[in-house]
C-alpha positions as a Markdown table, in Angstrom:
| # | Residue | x | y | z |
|---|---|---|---|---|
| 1 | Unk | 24.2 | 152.1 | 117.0 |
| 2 | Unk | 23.2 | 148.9 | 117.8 |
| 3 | Unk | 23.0 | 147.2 | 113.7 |
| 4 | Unk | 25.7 | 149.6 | 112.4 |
| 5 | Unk | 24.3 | 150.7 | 110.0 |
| 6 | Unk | 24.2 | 154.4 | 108.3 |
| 7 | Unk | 21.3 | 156.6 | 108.2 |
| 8 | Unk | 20.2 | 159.8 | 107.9 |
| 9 | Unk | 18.6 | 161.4 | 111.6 |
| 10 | Unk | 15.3 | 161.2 | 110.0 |
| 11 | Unk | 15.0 | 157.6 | 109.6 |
| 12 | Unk | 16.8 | 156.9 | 113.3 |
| 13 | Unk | 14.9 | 157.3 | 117.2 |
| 14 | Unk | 17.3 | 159.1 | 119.3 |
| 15 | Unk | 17.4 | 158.0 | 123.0 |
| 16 | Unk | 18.5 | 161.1 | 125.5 |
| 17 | Unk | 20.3 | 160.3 | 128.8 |
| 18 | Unk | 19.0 | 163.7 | 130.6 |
| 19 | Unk | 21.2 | 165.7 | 132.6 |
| 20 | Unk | 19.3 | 164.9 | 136.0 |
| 21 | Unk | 20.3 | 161.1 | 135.0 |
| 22 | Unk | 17.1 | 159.9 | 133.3 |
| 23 | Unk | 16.6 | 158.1 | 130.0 |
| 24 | Unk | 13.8 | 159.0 | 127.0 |
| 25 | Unk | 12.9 | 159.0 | 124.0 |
| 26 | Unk | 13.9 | 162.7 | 122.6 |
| 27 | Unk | 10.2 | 163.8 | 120.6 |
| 28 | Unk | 11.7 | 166.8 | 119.6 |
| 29 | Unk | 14.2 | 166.3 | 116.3 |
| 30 | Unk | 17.5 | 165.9 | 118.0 |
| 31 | Unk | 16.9 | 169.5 | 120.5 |
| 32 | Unk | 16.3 | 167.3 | 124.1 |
| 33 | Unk | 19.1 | 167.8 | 126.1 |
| 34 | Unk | 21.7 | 165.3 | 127.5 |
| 35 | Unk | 23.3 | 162.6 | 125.8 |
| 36 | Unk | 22.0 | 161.2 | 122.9 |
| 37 | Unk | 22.3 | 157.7 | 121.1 |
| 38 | Unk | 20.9 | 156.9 | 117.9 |
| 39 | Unk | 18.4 | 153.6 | 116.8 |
| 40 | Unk | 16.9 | 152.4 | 113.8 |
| 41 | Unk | 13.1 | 151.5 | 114.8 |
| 42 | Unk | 13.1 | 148.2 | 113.5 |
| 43 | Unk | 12.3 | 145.7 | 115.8 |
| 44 | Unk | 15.4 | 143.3 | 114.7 |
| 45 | Unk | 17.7 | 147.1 | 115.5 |
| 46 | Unk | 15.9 | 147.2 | 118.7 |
| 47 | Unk | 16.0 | 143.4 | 119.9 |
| 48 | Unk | 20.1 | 143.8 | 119.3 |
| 49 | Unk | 20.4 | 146.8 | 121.2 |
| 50 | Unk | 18.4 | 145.2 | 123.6 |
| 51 | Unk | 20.5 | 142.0 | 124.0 |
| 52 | Unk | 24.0 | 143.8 | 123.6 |
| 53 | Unk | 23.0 | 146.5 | 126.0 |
| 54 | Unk | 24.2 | 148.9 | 123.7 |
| 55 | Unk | 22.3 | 151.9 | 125.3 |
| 56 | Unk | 23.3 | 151.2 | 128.7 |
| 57 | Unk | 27.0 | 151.1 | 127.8 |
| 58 | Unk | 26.6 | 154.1 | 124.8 |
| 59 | Unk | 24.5 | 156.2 | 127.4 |
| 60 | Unk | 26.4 | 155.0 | 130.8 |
| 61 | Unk | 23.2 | 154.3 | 133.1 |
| 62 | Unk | 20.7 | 151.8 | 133.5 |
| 63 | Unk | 18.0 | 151.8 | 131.0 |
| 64 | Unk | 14.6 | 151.2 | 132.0 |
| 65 | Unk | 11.8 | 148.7 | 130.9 |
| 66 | Unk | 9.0 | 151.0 | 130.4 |
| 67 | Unk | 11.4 | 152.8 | 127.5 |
| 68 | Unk | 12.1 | 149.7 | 125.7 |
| 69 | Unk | 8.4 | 149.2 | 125.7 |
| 70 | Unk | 7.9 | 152.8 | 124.7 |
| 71 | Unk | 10.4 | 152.5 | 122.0 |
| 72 | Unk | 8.8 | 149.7 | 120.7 |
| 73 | Unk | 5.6 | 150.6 | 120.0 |
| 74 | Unk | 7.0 | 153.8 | 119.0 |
| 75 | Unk | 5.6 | 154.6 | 115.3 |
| 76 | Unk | 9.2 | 155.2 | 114.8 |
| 77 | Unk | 10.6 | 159.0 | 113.7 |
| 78 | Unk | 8.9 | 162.2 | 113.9 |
C-alpha cells in the first residue's frame, strides 16, 4: 500500500480496522475481520506508510502508536 509495490499475501502484514472501530495486526492469514490494508514489513515500507499516513486514510480511523511499534518489531508474515 504504502511502496506500491506487488506481492503475494505471504510476503505482506495485513492491518485490520475491526468492526467495533479498532486497529491490529490480523495474526491469522487474512480471516480477522474488518477492513483490511496490506504492508510489506520492511522498515523503509513501514516508515512511508508511516509519514504518508496511508493506513489512517486506507483504513479511515486514527491509528495508534503502540501498532506501529507492534508492526515494527513484527518478525514480519506468518
Amino acid at each position: 500500500m504504502a511502496c506500491r509495490q506487488e506481492a503475494g499475501k505471504a510476503e505482506l502484514i495485513r492491518i485490520v480496522r475491526r468492526p467495533e472501530g479498532g486497529v491490529e495486526v490480523d495474526r491469522q492469514g487474512g480471516r480477522l475481520a474488518g477492513r483490511g490494508a496490506y504492508l510489506h514489513a520492511s522498515n523503509d515500507c513501514l516508515e512511508t506508510a508511516r509519514k504518508r499516513r496511508a493506513l489512517e486514510r486506507a483504513l479511515g480511523v486514527q491509528v495508534p502508536a503502540e501498532l506501529w511499534v507492534e508492526v515494527s518489531n513484527s518478525p514480519g508474515p506468518a
